[in-house]
C-alpha positions as CSV (number, residue, x, y, z in Angstrom):
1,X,15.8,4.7,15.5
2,X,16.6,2.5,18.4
3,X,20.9,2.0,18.9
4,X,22.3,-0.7,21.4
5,X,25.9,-0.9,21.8
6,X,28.3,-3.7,22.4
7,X,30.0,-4.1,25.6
8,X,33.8,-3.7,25.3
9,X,34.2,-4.5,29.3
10,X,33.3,-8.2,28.7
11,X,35.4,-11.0,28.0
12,X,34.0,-11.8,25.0
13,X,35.5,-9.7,21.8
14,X,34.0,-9.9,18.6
15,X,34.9,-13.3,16.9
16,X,38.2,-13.5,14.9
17,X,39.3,-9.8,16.8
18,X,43.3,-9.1,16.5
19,X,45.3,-6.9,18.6
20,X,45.8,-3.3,17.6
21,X,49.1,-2.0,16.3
22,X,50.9,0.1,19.2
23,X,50.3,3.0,17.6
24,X,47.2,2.6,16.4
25,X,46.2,1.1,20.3
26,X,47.6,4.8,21.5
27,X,45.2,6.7,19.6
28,X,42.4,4.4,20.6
29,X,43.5,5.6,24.2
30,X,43.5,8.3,23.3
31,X,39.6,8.5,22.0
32,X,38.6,6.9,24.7
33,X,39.5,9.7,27.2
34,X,37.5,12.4,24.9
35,X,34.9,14.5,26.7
36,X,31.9,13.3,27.3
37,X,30.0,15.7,24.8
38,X,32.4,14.6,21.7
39,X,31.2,11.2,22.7
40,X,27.5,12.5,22.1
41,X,28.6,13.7,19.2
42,X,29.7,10.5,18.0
43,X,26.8,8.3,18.1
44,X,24.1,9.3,20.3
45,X,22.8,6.3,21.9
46,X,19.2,6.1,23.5
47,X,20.8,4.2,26.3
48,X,24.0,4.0,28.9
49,X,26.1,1.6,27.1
50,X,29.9,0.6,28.0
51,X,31.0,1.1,25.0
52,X,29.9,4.2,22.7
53,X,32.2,3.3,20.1
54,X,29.8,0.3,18.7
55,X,26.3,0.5,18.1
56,X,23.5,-1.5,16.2
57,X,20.7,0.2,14.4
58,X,17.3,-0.7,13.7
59,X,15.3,1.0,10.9
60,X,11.7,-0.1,11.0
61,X,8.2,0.6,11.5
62,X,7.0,1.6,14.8
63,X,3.3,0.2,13.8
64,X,2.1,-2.8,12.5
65,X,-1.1,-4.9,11.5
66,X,-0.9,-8.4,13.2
67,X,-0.1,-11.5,10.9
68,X,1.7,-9.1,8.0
69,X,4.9,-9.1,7.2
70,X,7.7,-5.7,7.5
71,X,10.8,-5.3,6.8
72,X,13.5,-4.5,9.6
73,X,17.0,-3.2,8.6
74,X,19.8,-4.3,11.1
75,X,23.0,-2.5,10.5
76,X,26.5,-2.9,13.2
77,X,28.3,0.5,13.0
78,X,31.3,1.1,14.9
79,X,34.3,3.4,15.2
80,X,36.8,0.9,16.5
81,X,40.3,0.3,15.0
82,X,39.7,-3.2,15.6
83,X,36.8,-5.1,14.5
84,X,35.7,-8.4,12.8
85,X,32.2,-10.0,12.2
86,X,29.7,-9.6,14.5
87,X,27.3,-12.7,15.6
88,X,23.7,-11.1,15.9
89,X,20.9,-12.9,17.6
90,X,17.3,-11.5,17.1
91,X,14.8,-12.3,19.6
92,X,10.9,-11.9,20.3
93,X,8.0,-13.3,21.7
94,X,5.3,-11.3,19.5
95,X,6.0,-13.2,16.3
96,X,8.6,-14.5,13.5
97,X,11.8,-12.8,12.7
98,X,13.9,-14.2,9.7
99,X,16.6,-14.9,9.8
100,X,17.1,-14.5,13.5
101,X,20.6,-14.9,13.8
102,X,23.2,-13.6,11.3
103,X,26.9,-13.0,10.9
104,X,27.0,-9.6,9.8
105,X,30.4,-7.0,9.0
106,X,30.9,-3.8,10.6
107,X,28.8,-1.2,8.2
108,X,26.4,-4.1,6.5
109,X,23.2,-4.2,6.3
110,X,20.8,-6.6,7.0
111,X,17.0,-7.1,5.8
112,X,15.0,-9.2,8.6
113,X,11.4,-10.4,8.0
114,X,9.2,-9.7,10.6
115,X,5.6,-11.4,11.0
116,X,3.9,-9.8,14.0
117,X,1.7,-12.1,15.3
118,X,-2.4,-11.2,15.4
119,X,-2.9,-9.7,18.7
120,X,-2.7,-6.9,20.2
121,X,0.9,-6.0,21.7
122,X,4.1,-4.2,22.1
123,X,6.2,-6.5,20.4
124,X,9.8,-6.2,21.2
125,X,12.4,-7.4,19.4
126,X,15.6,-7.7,20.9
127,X,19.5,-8.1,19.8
128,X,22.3,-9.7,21.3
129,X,26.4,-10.6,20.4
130,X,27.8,-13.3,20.6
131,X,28.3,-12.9,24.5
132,X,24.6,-13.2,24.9
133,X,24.5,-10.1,26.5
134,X,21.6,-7.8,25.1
135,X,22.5,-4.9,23.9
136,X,19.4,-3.0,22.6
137,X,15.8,-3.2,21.6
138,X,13.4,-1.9,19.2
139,X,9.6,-1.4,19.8
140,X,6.8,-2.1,17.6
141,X,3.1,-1.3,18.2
142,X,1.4,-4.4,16.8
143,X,-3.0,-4.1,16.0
144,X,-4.8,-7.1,15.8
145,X,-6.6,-7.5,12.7
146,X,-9.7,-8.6,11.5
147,X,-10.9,-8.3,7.8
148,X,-14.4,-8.2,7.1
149,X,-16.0,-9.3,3.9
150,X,-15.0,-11.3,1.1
151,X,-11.2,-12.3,1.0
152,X,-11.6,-15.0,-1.3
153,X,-10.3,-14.1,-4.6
154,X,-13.1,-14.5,-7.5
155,X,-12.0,-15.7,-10.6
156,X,-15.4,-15.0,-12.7
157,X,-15.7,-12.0,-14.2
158,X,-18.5,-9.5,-15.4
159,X,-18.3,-5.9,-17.3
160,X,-19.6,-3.1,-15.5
161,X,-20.2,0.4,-16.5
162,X,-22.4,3.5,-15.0
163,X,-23.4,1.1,-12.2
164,X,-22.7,1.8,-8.2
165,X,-22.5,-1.1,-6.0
166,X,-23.5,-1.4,-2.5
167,X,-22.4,-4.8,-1.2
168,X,-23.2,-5.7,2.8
169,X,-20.7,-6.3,5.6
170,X,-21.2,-7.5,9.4
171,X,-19.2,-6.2,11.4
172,X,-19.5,-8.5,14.9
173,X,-16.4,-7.5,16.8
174,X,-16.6,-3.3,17.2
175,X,-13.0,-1.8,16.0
176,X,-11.6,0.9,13.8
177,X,-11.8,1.0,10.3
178,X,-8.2,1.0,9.0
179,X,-8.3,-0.1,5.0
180,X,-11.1,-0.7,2.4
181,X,-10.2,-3.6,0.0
182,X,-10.5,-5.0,-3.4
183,X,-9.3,-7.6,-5.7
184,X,-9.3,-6.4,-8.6
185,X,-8.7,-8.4,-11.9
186,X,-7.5,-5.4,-14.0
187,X,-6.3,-2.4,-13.8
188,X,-9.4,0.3,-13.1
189,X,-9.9,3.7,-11.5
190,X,-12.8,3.6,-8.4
191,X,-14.7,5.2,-6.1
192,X,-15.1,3.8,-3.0
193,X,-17.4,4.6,0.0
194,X,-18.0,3.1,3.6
195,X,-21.7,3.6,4.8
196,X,-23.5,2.8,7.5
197,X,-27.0,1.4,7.3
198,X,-30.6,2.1,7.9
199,X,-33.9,0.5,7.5
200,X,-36.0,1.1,5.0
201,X,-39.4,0.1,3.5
202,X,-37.9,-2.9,1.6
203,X,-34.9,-3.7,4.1
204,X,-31.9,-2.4,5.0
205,X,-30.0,0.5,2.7
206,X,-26.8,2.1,2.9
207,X,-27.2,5.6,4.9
208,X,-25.1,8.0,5.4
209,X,-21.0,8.3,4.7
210,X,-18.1,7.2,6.8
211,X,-15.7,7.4,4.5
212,X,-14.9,8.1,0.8
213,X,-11.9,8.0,-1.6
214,X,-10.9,7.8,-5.2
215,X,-8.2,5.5,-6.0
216,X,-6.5,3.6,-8.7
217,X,-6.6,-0.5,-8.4
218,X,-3.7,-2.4,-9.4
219,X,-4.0,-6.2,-10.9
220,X,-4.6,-8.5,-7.7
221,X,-5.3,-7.4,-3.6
222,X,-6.0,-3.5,-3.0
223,X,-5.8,-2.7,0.6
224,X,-6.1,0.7,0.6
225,X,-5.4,3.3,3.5
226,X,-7.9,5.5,5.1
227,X,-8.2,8.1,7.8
228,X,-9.2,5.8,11.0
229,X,-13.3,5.5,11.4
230,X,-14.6,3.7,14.5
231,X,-16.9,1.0,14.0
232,X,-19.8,-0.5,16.2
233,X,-21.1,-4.0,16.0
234,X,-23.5,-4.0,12.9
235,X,-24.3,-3.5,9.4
236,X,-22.3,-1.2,6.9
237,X,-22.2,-0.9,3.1
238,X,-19.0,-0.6,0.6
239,X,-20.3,1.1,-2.1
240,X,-18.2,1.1,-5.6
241,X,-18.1,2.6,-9.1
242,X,-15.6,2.3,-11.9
243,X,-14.5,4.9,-14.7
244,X,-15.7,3.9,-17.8
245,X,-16.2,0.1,-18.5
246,X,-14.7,-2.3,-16.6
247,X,-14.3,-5.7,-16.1
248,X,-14.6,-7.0,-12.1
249,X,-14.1,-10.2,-10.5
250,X,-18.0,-11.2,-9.8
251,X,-19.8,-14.5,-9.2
252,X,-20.2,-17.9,-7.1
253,X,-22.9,-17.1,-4.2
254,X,-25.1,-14.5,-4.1
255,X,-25.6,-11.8,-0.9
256,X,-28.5,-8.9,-0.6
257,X,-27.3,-6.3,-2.3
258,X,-28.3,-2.7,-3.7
259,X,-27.4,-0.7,-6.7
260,X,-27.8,2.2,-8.7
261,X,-27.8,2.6,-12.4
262,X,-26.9,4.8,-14.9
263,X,-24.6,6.5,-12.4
264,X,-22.0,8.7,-13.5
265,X,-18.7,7.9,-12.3
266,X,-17.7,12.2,-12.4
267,X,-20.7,12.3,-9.5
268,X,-19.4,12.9,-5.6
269,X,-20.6,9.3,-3.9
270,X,-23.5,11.5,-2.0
271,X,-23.7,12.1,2.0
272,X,-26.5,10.2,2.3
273,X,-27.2,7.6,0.1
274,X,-30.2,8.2,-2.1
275,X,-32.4,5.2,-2.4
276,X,-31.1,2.2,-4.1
277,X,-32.5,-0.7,-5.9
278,X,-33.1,-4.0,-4.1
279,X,-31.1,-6.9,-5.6
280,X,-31.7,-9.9,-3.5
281,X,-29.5,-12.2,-6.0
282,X,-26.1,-9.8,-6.5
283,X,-22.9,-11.5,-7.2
284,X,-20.3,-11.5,-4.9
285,X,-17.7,-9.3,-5.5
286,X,-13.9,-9.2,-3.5
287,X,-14.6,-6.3,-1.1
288,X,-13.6,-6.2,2.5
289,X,-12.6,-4.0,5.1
290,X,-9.7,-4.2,7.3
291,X,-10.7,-3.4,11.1
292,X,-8.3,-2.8,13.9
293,X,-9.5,-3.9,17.4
C-alpha cells in the first residue's frame, strides 16, 4: 500500500479549513512535539513527508494486463482536529484514470477506473491537493497483451458430447502464456489443454503438454488463469472436452482442425497427444490464448 501525505508547511490549507478552538489548537501542539517513534506508530508512511498527520492510500494491483480495466481505491485519512474536503488530482501517462479529479472527505473512499494502456511499462499514477504539490505515488507493473485465436464471439451453436477438440493457433510474436480462453454460450464443465505441435504423416498434430486444467465456464468470455508457460514463435493446439453433452458456440469459417471421438471426459488430457483425426473443414470455435510479451 503506497501512503503520501499532505504538506501542512504550505500555504495552501485544505479548502473551506477553520481555525482550531484554543484548546483544541494546544493539544494539536501538543501531538505535534510527540517522539518520533509514536509518530511511526501513527501512520507509517513509505516516504519523508511534512506532515504525518495526513495521508492518502491507494489499494490496488501491483500487476496488470495492458488495455484492461482495475479498480483503484483512493482513501484521505488524517488525524488532524481540523479538516475539510480534500481536492484530489490523479495523474499518469500509462493510461486512463476515471475520474481523475475528485473532492473527497477525510475517511471516504473512492473507486477510480484504471485502463492501463497496451505496452509494456511501469505505470505510475500519481496524486496531488489542491496545492498541486504531489504528495505520493503508486506503482503498477503493466504487460502488454496479445490474444491469440478467435475473439470473435460465435453465435451458432452445435451439441457436443465424448468429443476432444484440438483447434490451431499461431503464435507470431514469442511471449508467455498467461490465460486460456473461451466463450462459452452456457454454462459447462471443461478440460482444457495447451500443446505444442509436431509433424506428422498427414500434417501437423498436437504433441506434447504445456499446460492443462479443469475448469467450470460461465455464460459469455472465460479467461482463465494459468501457471506462466513461455511461448516461441509457432504452432500450438487448445485442446477441449466437455462433461456430458453440451451445447458450444461453433460455426462461420472453417480452420484445420483435429479431434478425437468417443473420448471420455473422466480421462487425464494425455502427455503426449495420441494421434488424432484430420478434419480439414472444423468449425471455428471461441478459443484463444492470452500471451504476455
Amino acid at each position: 500500500m503506497t501512503t503520501f501525505s499532505y504538506d501542512s508547511s504550505s500555504d495552501t490549507l485544505p479548502r473551506r479549513a477553520r481555525p482550531l478552538p484554543s484548546w483544541r489548537r494546544a493539544i494539536a501542539t501538543a501531538r505535534r512535539v510527540a517522539p518520533l517513534a509514536l509518530l511511526a506508530l501513527a501512520l507509517t508512511p513509505t516516504f519523508a513527508c511534512d506532515d504525518p498527520y495526513t495521508a492518502v492510500y491507494f489499494t490496488a494491483p501491483r500487476e496488470a494486463d495492458g488495455g484492461e480495466a482495475l479498480t483503484l481505491k483512493v482513501v484521505v485519512d488524517t488525524n488532524e482536529y481540523f479538516y475539510d474536503d480534500y481536492r484530489v488530482t490523479l495523474h499518469t501517462d500509462g493510461g486512463e484514470l476515471s475520474p481523475s479529479e475528485f473532492t473527497v472527505s477525510a475517511n471516504e473512499q473512492v473507486s477510480v477506473r484504471f485502463v492501463p494502456e497496451n505496452r509494456a511499462q511501469m505505470a505510475t499514477i500519481t496524486a496531488t491537493f489542491q496545492d498541486g504539490k504531489v504528495y505520493g505515488t503508486h506503482d503498477i507493473k503493466v504487460h502488454q497483451i496479445e490474444r491469440v485465436g478467435n475473439t470473435a464471439t460465435i453465435t451458432q451453436e452445435g451439441t457436443e458430447e465424448s468429443y476432444l477438440t484440438a483447434y490451431p493457433l499461431e503464435v507470431q510474436n514469442p511471449g508467455t502464456l498467461h490465460k486460456v480462453a473461451i466463450v462459452a454460450p452456457y454454462l459447462a464443465l471443461a478440460k482444457i489443454g495447451i500443446y505444442g505441435n509436431v509433424a506428422a504423416a498427414d500434417g501437423d498434430t498436437p504433441g506434447a503438454a504445456l499446460v492443462r486444467l479443469e475448469e467450470p465456464l460461465q455464460v459469455g468470455v472465460n479467461e482463465l488463469v494459468v501457471d506462466p508457460q513461455a511461448l516461441p514463435t509457432g504452432k500450438y493446439w487448445m485442446v477441449v472436452t466437455y462433461a456430458g453433452m453440451v451445447s458450444v458456440a461453433r460455426g462461420g469459417a472453417t480452420v484445420h482442425g483435429r479431434f478425437l471421438a468417443p473420448w471420455r471426459f473422466g480421462d487425464e488430457l494425455p502427455d503426449v497427444m495420441p494421434a488424432m483425426t484430420k478434419d480439414d473443414a472444423m468449425q471455428e470455435r471461441s478459443f484463444y490464448i492470452v500471451v504476455r510479451r
